[in-house]
C-alpha positions as CSV (number, residue, x, y, z in Angstrom):
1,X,140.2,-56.5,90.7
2,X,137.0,-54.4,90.4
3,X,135.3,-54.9,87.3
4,X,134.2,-51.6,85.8
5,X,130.1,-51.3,85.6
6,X,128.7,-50.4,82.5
7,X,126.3,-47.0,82.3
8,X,123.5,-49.5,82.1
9,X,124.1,-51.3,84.8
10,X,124.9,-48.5,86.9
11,X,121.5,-47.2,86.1
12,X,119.8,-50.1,86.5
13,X,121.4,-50.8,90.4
14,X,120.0,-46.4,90.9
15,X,116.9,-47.2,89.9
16,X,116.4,-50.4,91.4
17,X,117.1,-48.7,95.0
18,X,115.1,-45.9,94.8
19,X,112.3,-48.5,94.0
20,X,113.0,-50.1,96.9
21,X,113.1,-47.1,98.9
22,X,109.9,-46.0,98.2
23,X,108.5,-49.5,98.4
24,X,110.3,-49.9,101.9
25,X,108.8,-46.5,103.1
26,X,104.8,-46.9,101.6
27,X,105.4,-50.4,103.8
28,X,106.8,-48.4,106.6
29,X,104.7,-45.2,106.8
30,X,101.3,-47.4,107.9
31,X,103.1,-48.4,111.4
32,X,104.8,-44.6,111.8
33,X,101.3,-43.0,111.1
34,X,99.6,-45.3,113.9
35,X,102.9,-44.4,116.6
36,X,102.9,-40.6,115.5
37,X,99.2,-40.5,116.5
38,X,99.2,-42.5,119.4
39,X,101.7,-39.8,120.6
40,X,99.9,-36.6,119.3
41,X,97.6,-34.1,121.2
42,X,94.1,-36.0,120.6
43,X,92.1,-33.0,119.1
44,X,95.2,-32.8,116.3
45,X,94.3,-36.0,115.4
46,X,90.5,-35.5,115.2
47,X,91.0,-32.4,112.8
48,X,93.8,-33.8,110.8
49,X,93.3,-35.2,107.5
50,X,96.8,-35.4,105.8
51,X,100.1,-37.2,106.2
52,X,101.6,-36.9,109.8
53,X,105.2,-37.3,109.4
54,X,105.8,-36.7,113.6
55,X,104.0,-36.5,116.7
56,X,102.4,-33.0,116.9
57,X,102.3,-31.4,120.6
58,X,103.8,-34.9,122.0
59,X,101.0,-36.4,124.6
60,X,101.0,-39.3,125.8
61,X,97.8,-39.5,127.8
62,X,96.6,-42.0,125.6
63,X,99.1,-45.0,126.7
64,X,98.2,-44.2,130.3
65,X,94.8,-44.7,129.6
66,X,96.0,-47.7,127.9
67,X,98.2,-49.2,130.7
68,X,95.6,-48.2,133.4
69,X,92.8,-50.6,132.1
70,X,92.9,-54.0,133.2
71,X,91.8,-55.6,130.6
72,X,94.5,-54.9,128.9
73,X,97.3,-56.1,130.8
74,X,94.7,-59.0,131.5
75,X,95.2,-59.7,127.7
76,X,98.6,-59.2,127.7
77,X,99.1,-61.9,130.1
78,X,96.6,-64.3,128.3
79,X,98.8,-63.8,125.1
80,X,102.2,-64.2,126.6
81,X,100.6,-67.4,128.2
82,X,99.0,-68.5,124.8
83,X,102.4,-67.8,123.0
84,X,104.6,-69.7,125.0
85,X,103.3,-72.6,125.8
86,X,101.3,-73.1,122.8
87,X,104.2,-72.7,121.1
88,X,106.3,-75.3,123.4
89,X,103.5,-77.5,121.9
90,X,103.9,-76.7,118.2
91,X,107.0,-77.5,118.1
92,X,107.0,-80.4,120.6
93,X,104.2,-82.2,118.7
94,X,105.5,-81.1,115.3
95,X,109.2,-82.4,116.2
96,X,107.4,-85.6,117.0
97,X,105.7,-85.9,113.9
98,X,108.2,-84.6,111.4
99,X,110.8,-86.9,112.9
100,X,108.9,-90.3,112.4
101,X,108.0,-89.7,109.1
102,X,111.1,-88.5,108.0
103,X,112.2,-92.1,108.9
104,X,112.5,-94.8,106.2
105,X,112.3,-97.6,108.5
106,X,108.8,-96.7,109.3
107,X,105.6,-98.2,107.6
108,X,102.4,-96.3,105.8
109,X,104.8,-92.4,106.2
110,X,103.1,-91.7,102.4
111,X,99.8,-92.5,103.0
112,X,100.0,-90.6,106.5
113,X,101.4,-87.8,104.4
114,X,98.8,-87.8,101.8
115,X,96.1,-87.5,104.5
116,X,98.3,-84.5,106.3
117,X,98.5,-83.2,103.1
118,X,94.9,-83.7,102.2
119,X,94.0,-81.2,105.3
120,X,95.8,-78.3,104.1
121,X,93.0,-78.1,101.0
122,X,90.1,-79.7,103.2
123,X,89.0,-79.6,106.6
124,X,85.5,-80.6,108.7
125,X,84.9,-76.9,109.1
126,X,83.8,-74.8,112.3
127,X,81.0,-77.0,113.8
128,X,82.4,-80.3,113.8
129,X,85.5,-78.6,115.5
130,X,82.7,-76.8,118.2
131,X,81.5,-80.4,118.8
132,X,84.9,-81.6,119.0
133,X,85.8,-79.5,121.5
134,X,82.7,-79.5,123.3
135,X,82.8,-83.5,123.8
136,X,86.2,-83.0,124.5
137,X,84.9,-80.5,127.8
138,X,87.5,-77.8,126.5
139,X,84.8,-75.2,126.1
140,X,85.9,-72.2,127.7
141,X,89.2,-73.3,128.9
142,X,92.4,-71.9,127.9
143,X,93.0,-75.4,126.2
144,X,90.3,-74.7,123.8
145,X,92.7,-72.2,122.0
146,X,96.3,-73.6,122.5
147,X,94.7,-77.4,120.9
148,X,93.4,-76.7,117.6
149,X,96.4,-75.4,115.9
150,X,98.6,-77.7,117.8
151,X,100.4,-78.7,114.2
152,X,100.3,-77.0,111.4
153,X,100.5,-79.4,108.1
154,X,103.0,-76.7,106.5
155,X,105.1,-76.5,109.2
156,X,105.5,-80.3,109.6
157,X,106.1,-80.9,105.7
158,X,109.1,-78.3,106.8
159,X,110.7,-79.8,109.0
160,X,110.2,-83.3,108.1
161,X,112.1,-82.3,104.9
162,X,114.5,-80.4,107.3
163,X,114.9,-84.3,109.1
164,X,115.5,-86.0,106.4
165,X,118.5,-83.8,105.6
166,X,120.3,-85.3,108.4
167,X,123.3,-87.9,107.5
168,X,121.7,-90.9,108.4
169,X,125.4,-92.2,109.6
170,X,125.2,-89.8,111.8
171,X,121.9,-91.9,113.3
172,X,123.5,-95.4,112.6
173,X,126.6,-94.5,114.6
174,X,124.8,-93.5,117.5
175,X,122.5,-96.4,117.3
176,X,125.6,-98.8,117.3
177,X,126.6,-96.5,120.8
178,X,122.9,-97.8,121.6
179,X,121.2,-94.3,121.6
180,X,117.2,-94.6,121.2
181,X,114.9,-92.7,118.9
182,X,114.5,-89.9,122.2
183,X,118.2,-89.9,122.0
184,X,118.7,-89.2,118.4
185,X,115.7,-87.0,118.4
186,X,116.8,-84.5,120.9
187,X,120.3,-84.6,120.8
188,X,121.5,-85.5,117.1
189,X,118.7,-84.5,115.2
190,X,117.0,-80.9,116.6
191,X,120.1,-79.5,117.4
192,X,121.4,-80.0,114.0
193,X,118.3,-78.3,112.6
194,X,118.2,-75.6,115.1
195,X,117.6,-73.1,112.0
196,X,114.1,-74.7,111.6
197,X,113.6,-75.0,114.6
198,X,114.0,-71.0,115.1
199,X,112.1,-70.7,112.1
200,X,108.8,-72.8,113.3
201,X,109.3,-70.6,117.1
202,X,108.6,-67.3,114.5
203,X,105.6,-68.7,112.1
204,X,104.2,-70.1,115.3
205,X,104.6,-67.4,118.0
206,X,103.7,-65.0,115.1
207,X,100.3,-67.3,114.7
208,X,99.8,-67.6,118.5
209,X,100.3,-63.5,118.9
210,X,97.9,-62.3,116.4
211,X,95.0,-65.4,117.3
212,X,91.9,-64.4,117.8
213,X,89.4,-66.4,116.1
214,X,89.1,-69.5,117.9
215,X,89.7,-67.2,121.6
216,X,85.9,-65.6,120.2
217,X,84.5,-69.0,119.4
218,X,85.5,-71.1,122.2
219,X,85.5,-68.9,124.9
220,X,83.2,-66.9,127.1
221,X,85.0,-65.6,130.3
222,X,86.8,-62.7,129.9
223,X,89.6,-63.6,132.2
224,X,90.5,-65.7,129.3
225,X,90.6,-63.5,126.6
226,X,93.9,-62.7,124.9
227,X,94.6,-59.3,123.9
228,X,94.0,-59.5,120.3
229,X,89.7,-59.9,121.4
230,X,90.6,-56.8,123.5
231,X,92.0,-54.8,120.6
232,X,89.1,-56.1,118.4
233,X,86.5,-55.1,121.2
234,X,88.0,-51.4,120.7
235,X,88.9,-51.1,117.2
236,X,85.3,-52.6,116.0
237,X,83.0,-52.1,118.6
238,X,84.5,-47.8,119.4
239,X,84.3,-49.5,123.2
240,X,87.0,-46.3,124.5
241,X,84.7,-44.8,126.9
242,X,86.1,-47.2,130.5
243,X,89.7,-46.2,129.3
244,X,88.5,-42.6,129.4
245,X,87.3,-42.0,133.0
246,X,87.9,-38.3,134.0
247,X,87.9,-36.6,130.6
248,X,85.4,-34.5,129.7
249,X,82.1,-35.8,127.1
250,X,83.8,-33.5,124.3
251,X,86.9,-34.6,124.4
252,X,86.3,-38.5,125.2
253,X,86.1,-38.8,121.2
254,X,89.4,-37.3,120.7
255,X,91.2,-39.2,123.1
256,X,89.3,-42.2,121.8
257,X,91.1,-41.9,118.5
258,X,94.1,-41.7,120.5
259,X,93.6,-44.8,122.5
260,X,93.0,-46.9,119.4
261,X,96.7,-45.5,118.1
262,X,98.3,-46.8,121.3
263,X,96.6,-50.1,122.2
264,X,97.5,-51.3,118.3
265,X,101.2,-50.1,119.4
266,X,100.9,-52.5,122.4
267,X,99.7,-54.8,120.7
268,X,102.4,-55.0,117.8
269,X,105.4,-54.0,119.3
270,X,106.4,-56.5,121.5
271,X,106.4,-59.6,118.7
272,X,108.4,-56.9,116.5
273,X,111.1,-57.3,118.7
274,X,111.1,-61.2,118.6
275,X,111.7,-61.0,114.4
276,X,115.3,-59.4,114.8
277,X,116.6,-62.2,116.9
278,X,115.2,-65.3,114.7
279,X,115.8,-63.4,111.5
280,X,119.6,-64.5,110.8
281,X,117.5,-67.9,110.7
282,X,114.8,-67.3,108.8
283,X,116.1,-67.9,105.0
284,X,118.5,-70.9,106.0
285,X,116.2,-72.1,107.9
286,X,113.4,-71.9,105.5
287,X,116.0,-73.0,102.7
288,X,116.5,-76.0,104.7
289,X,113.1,-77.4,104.6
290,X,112.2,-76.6,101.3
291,X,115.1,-78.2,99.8
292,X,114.7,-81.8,99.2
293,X,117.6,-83.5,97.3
């Protein structure tokens, strides 16, 4: 039986989605301006200085010009390299660690944790992490990025949590079958917490796609640089003009602008389409881990 809504309510559930609407579409807008450029007629795009609600005489020059440099599919590669396996790391090493202090059977897990802990509000800063690397001889190696964000205290806090909401008769039972900490790890444990798991591939893949900083700091060849330095190099530094071979001086500014539109829409499209699959994780999964009862 429907319950009948009051007039207040009713107003309040209107109002409350139009809200939403427009908060949905000033979010939404940013990313459509940057495509509807990145497909317009270049000298449009120069001389306009309003909203752009579609692509105005459709061109797209601009992502040829894009997909013909080779630094950028250089980058591309470098980032799809960066994002899986430094991601097959995160979570590897973070597994790892969330799984042996989630145990109770072993020793000093909250001091350990106070000192994890004690890093998310403290660190050594940039130059001991230089020197660190450098003694390590990881300068300029692809290593150099992939390392220094191999676990992320947040994400280990997560999970342990996630762990420790495991039946432990569910681990006694298989140790009486004489299964082993490997055992339980990967074949009681992380596939019972698979929604965490999906939730660490997103917050780290996310991380790995948009890193840049440490790619600037650690490394020098070019051949190494993911695409996110490549973007920068074109956004900050107005660097357009080996994209734009061929076109004449006057209009090498407007298809500048142009190029800018469609290298961010490389550059942000492909992990867009990652969020829809992981999303039907994302609030059990975070849910899970925060919860601690």
């Amino acid at each position: 039986m429907l319950m009948k809504r009051s007039l207040g309510e009713q107003t309040f559930d209107i109002g409350n989605s139009i809200l939403m609407i427009l908060i949905s579409l000033m979010t939404l807008y940013p990313l459509l301006y940057v495509l509807f450029s990145s497909l317009s007629d270049p000298q449009y795009v120069v001389q306009n200085r309003g909203l752009l609600l579609y692509p105005q005489g459709l061109n797209f020059d601009a992502y040829r010009m894009v997909f013909r440099n080779p630094n950028i599919l250089t980058g591309f590669g470098n980032t799809l390299f960066y994002v899986t396996v430094g991601t097959g790391i995160n979570i590897l090493l973070t597994a790892l660690g969330a799984y042996a202090l989630s145990r109770k059977n072993v020793m000093l897990t909250n001091p350990v944790m106070f000192l994890i802990v004690f890093t998310m509000f403290f660190e050594g800063g940039l130059i001991p992490l230089y020197l660190l690397m450098r003694n390590l001889d990881l300068l300029d190696t692809r290593l150099a990025v992939i390392l220094p964000s191999a676990v992320s205290a947040f994400n280990l806090i997560i999970m342990r949590t996630a762990f420790q909401s495991v039946p432990e008769s569910l681990e006694e039972s298989a140790r009486i079958d004489g299964a082993g900490d490997w055992t339980i790890l990967f074949r009681i444990v992380l596939p019972l917490s698979m929604p965490v798991v999906a939730v660490m591939i997103l917050f780290y893949g996310v991380s790995h796609w948009n890193s840049w900083f440490f790619a600037t700091i650690f490394l020098q060849t070019r051949d190494y640089f993911p695409l996110q330095v490549i973007l920068r190099e074109i956004l900050i530094s107005n660097d357009t003009n080996a994209m734009s071979v061929g076109v004449g001086t006057s209009d090498q500014m407007a298809i500048g602008e142009t190029i800018k539109y469609a290298t961010i829409i490389i550059a942000t499209v492909p992990i867009l389409f990652l969020y829809p699959f992981l999303q039907k994780y994302f609030v059990k999964g975070v849910m899970i881990g925060a919860i601690k009862e």
